[in-house]
Biopython code that builds the backbone (N, CA, C, O; Angstrom):
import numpy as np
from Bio.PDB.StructureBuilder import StructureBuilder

atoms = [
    (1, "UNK", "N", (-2.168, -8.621, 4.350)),
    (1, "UNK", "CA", (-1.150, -8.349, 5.348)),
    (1, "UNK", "C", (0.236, -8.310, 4.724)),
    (1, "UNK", "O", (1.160, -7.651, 5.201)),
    (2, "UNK", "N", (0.330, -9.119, 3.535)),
    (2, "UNK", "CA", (1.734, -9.031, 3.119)),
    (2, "UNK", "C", (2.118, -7.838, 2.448)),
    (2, "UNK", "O", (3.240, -7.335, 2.386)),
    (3, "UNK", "N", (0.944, -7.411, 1.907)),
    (3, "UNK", "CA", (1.308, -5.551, 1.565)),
    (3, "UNK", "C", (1.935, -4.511, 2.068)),
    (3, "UNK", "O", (2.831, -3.802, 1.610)),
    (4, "UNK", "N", (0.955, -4.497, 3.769)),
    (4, "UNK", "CA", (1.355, -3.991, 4.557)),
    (4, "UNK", "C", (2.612, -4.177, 5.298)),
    (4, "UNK", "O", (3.410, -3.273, 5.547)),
    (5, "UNK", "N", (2.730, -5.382, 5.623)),
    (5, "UNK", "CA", (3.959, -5.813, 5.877)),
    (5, "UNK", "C", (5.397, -5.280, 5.106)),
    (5, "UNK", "O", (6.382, -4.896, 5.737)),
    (6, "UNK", "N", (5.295, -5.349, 3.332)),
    (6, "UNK", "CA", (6.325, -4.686, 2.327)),
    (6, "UNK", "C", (6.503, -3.154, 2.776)),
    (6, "UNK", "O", (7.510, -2.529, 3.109)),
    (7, "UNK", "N", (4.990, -2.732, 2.648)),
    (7, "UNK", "CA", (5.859, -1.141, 3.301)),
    (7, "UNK", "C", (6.084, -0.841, 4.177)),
    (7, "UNK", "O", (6.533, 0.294, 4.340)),
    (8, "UNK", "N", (5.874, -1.776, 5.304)),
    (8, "UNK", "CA", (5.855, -1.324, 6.666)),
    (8, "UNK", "C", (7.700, -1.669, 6.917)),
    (8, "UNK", "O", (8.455, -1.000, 7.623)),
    (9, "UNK", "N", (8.028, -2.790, 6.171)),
    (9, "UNK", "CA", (9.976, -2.961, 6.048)),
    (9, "UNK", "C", (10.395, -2.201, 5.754)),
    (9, "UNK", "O", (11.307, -1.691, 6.404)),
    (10, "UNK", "N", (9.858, -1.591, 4.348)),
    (10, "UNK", "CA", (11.072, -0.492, 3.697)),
    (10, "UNK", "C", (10.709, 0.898, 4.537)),
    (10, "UNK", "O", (11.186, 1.900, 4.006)),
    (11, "UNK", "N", (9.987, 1.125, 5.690)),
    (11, "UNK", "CA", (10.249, 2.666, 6.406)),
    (11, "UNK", "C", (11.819, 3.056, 6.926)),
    (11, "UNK", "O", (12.439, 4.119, 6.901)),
    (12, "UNK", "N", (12.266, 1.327, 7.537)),
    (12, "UNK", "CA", (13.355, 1.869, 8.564)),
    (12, "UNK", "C", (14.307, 2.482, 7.319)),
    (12, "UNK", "O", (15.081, 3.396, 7.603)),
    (13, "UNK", "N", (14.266, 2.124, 6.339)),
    (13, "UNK", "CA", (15.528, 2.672, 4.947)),
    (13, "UNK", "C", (15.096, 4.125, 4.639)),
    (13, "UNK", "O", (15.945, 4.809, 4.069)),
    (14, "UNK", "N", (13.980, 4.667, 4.908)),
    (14, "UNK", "CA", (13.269, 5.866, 4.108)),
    (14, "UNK", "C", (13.902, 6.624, 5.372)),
    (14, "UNK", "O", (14.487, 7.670, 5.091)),
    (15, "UNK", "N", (13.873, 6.266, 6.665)),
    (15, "UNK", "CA", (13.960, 7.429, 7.622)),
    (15, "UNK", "C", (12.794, 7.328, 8.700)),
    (15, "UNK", "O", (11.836, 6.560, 8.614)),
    (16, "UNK", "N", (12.989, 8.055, 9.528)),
    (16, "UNK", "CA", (12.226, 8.715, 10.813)),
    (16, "UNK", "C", (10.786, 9.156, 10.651)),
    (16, "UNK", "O", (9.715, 8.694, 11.043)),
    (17, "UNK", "N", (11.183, 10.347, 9.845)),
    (17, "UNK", "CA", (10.512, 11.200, 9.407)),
    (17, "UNK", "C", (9.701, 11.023, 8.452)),
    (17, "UNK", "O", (9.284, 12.121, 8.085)),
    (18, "UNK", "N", (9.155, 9.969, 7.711)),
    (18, "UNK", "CA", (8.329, 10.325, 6.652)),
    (18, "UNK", "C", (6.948, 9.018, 7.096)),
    (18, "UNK", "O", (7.107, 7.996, 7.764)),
    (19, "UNK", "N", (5.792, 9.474, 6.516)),
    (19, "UNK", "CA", (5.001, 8.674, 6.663)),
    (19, "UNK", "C", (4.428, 8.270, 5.432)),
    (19, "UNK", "O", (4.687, 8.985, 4.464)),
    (20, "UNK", "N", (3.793, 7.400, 5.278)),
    (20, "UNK", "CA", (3.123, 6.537, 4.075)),
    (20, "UNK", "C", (2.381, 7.287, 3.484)),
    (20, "UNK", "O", (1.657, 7.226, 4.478)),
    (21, "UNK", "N", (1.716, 8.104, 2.669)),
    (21, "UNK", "CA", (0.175, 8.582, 1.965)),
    (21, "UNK", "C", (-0.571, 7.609, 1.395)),
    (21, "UNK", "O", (-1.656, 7.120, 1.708)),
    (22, "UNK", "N", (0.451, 7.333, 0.194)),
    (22, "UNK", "CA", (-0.118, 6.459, -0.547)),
    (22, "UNK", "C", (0.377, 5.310, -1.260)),
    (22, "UNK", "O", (1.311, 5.338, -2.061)),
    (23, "UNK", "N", (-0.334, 4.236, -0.911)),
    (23, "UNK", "CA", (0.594, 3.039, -2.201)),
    (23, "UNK", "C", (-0.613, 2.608, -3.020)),
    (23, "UNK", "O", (-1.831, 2.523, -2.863)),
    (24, "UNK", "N", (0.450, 2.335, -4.134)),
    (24, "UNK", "CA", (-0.163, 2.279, -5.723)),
    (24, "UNK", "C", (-0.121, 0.425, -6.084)),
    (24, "UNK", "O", (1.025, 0.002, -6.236)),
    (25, "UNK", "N", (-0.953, -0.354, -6.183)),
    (25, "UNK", "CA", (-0.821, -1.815, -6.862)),
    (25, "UNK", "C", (-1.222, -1.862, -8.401)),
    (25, "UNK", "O", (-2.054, -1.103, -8.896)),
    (26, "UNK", "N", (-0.834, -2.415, -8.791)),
    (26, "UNK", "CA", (-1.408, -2.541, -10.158)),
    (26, "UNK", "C", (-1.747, -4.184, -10.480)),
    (26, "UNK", "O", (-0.778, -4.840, -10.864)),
    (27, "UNK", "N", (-3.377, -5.071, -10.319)),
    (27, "UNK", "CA", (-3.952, -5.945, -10.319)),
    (27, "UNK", "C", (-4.349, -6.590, -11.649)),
    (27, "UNK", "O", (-5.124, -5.818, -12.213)),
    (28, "UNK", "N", (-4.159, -7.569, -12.300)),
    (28, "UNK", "CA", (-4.396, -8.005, -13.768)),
    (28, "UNK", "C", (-5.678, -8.827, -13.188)),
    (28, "UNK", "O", (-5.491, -9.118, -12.007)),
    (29, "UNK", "N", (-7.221, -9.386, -13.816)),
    (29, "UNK", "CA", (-7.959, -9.959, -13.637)),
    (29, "UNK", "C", (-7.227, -11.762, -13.378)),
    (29, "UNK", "O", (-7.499, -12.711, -12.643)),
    (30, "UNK", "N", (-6.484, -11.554, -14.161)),
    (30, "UNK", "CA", (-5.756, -13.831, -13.975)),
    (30, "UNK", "C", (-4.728, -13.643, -12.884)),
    (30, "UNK", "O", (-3.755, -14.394, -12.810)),
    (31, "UNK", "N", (-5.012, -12.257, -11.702)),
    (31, "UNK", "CA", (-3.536, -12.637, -10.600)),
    (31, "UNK", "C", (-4.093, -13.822, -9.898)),
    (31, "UNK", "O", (-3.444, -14.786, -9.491)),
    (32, "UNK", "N", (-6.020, -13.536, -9.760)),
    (32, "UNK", "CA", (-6.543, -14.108, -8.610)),
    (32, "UNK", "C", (-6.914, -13.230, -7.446)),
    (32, "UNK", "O", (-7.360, -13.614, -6.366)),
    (33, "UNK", "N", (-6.662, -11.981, -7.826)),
    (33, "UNK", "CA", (-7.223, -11.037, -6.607)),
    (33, "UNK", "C", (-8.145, -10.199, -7.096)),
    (33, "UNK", "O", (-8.159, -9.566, -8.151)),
    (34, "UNK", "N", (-9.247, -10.290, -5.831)),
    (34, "UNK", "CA", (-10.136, -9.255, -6.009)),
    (34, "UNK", "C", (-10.032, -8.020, -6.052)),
    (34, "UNK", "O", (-9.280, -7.802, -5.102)),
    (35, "UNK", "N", (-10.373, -6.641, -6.698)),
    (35, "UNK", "CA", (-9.683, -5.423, -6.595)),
    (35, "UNK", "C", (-10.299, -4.991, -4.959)),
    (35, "UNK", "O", (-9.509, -4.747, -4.048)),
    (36, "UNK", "N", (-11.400, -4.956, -4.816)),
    (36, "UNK", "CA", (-12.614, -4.922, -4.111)),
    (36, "UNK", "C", (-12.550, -5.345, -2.918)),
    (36, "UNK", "O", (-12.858, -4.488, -2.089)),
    (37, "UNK", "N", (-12.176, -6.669, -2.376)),
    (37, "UNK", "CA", (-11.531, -7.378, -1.407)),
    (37, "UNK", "C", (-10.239, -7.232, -0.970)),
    (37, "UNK", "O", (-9.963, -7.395, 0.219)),
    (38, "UNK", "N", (-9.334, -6.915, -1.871)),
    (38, "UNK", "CA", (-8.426, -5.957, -1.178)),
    (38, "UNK", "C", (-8.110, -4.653, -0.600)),
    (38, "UNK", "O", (-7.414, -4.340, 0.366)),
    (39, "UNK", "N", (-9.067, -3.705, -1.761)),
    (39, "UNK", "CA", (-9.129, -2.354, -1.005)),
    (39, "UNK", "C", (-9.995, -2.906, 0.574)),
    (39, "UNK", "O", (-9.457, -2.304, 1.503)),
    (40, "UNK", "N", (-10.540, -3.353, 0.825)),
    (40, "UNK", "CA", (-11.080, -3.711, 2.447)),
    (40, "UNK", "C", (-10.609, -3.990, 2.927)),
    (40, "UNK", "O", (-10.512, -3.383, 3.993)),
    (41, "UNK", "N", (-9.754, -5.240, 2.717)),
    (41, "UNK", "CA", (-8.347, -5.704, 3.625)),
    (41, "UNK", "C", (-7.228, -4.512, 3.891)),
    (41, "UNK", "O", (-6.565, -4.183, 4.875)),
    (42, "UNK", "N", (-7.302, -4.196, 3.006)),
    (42, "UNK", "CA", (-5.710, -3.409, 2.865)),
    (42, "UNK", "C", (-6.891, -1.634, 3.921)),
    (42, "UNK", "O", (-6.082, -0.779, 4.282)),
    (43, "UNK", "N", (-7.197, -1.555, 3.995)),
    (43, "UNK", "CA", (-7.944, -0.301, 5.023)),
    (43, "UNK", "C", (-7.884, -1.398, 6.380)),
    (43, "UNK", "O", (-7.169, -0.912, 7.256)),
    (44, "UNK", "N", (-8.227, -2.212, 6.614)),
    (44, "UNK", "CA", (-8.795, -2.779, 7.788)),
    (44, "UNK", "C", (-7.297, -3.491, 8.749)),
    (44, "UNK", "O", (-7.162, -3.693, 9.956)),
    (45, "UNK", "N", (-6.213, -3.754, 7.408)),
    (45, "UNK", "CA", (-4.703, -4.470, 7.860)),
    (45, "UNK", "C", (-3.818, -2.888, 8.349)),
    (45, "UNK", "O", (-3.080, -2.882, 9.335)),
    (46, "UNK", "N", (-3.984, -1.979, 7.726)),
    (46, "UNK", "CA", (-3.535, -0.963, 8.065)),
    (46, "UNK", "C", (-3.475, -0.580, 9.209)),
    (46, "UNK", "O", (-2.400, -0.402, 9.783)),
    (47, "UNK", "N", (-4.603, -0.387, 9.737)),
    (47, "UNK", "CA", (-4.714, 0.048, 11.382)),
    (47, "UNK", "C", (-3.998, -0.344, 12.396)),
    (47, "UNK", "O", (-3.885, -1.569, 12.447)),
    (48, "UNK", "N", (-3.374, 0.344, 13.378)),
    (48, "UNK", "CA", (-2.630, -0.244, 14.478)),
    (48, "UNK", "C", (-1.342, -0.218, 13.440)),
    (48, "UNK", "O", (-0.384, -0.659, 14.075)),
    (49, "UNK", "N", (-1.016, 0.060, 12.351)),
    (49, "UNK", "CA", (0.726, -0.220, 11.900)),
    (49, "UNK", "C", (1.338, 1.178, 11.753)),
    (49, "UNK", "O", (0.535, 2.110, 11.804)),
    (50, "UNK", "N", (2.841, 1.516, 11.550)),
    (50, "UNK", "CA", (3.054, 2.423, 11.435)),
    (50, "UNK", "C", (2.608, 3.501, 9.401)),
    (50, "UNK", "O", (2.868, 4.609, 8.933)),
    (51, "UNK", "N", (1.948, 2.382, 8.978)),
    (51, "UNK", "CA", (1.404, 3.070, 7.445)),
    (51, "UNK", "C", (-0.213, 3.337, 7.767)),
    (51, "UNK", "O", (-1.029, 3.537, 6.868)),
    (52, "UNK", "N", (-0.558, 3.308, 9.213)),
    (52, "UNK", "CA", (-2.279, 3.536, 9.507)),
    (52, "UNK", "C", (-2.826, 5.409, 8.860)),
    (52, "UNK", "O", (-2.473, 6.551, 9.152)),
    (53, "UNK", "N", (-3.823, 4.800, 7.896)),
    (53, "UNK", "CA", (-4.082, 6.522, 7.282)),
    (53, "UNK", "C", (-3.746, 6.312, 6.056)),
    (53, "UNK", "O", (-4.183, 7.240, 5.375)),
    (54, "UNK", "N", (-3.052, 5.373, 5.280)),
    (54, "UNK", "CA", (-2.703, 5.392, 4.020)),
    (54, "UNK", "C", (-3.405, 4.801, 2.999)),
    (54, "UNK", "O", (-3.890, 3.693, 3.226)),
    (55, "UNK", "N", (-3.584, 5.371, 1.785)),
    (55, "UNK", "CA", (-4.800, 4.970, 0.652)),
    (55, "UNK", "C", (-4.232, 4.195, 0.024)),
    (55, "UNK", "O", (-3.004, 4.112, 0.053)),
    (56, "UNK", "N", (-4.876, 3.553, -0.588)),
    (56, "UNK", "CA", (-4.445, 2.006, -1.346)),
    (56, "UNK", "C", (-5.407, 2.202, -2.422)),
    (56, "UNK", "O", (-6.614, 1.960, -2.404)),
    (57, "UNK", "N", (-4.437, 2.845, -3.698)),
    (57, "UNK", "CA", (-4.576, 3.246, -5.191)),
    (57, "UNK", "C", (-4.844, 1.616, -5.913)),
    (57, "UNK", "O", (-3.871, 0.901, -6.152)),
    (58, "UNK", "N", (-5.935, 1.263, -6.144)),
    (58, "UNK", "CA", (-5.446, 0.086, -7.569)),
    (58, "UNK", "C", (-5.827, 0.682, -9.018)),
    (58, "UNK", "O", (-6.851, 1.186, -9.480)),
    (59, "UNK", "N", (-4.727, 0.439, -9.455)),
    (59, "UNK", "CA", (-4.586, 0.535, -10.725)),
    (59, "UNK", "C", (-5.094, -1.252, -11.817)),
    (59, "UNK", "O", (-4.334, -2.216, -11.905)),
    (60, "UNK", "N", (-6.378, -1.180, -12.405)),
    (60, "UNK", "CA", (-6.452, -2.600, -13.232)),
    (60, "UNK", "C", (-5.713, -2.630, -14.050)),
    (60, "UNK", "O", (-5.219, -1.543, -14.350)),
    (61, "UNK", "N", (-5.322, -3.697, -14.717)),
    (61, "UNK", "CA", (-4.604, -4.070, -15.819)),
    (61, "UNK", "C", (-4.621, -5.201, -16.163)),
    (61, "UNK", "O", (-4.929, -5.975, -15.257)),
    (62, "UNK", "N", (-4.357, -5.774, -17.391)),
    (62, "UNK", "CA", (-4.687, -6.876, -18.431)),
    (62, "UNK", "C", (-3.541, -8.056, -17.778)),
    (62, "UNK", "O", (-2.430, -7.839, -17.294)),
    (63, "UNK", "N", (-4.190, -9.228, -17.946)),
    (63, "UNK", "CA", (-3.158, -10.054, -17.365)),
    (63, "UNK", "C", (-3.168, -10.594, -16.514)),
    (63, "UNK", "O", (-4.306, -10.967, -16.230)),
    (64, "UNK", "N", (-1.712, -11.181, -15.195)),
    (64, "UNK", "CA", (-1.555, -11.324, -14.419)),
    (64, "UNK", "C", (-0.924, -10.886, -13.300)),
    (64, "UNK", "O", (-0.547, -11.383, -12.239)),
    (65, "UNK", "N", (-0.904, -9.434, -14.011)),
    (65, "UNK", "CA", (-0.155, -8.757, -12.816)),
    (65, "UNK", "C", (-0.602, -8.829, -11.558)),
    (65, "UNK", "O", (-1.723, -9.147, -11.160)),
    (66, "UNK", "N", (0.529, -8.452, -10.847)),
    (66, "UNK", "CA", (0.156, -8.322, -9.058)),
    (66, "UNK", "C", (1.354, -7.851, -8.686)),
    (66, "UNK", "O", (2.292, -8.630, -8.524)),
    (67, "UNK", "N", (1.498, -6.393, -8.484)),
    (67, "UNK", "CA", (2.792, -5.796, -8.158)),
    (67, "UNK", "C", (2.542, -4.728, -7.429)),
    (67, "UNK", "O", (1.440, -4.185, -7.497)),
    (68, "UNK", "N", (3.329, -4.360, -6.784)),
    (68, "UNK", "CA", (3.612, -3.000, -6.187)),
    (68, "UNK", "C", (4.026, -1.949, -6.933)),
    (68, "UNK", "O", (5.224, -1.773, -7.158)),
    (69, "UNK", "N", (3.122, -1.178, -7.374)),
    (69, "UNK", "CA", (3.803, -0.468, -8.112)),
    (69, "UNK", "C", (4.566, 1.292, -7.336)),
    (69, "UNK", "O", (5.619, 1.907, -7.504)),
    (70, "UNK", "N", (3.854, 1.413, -6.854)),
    (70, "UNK", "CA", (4.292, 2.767, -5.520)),
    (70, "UNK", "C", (4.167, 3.210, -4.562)),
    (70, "UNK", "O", (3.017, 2.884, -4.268)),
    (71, "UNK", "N", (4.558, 3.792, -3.751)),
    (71, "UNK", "CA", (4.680, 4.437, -2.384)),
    (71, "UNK", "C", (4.696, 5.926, -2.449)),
    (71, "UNK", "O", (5.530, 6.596, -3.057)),
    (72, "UNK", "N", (3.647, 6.389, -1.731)),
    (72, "UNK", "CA", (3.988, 8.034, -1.833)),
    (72, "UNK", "C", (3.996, 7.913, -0.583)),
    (72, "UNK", "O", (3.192, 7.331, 0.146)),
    (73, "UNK", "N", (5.094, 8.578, -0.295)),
    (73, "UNK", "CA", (5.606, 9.286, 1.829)),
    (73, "UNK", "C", (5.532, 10.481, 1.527)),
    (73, "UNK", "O", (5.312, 10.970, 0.419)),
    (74, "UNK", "N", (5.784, 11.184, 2.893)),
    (74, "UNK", "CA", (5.479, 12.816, 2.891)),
    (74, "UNK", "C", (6.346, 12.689, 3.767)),
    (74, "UNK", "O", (6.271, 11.591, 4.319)),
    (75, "UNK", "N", (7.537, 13.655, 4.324)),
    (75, "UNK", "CA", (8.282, 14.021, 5.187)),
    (75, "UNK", "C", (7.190, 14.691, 6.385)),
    (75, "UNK", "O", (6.338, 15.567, 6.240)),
    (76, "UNK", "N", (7.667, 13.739, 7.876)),
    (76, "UNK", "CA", (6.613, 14.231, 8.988)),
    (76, "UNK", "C", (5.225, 13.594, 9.128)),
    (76, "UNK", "O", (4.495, 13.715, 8.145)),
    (77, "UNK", "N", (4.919, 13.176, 9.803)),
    (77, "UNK", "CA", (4.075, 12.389, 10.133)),
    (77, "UNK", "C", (2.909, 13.657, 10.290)),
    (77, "UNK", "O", (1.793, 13.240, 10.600)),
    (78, "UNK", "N", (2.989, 14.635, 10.175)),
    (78, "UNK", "CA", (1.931, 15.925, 10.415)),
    (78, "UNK", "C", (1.165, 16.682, 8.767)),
    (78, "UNK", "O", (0.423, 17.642, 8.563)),
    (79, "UNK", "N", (1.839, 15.629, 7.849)),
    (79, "UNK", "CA", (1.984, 16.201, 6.650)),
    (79, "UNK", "C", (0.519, 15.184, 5.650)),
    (79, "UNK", "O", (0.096, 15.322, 4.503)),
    (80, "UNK", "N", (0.219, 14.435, 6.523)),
    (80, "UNK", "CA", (-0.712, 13.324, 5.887)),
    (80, "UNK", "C", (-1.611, 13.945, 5.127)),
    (80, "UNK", "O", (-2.459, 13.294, 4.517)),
]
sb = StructureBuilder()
sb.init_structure("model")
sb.init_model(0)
sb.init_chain("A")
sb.init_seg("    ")
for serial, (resi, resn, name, xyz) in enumerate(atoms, 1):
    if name == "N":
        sb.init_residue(resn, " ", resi, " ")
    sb.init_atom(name, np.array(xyz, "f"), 0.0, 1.0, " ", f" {name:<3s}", serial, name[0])
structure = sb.get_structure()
């Protein structure tokens, strides 16, 4: 939920007009998160928000990462 929650703040700054496609995480095996268990959460937290429809890219990586790494919007909510 706190994912969703991050992009669901930064819309009112982007504008009206654009909707979510895609966000990008990038997960290190020592963050503590499952890649697997989140792609499910993150489909299932989506729904009902204004980012509902949007794919949730993980990118693995060495370490401890746990970051956000991107947001793809599309101008228009007709553009998904």
């Amino acid at each position: 939920m706190s994912l969703v929650d991050a992009v669901c703040d930064e819309l009112p700054r982007l504008g009206d007009a654009v909707s979510v496609r895609r966000v990008l995480v990038r997960i290190g095996p020592l963050s503590g998160v499952v890649p697997d268990a989140l792609q499910f959460a993150f489909d299932v937290a989506v729904e009902g928000t204004p980012i509902a429809g949007a794919h949730l890219d993980i990118e693995e990586v060495a370490g401890n990462a746990l970051e956000l790494k991107a947001v793809e919007v599309v101008d228009g909510p007709e553009n998904r």
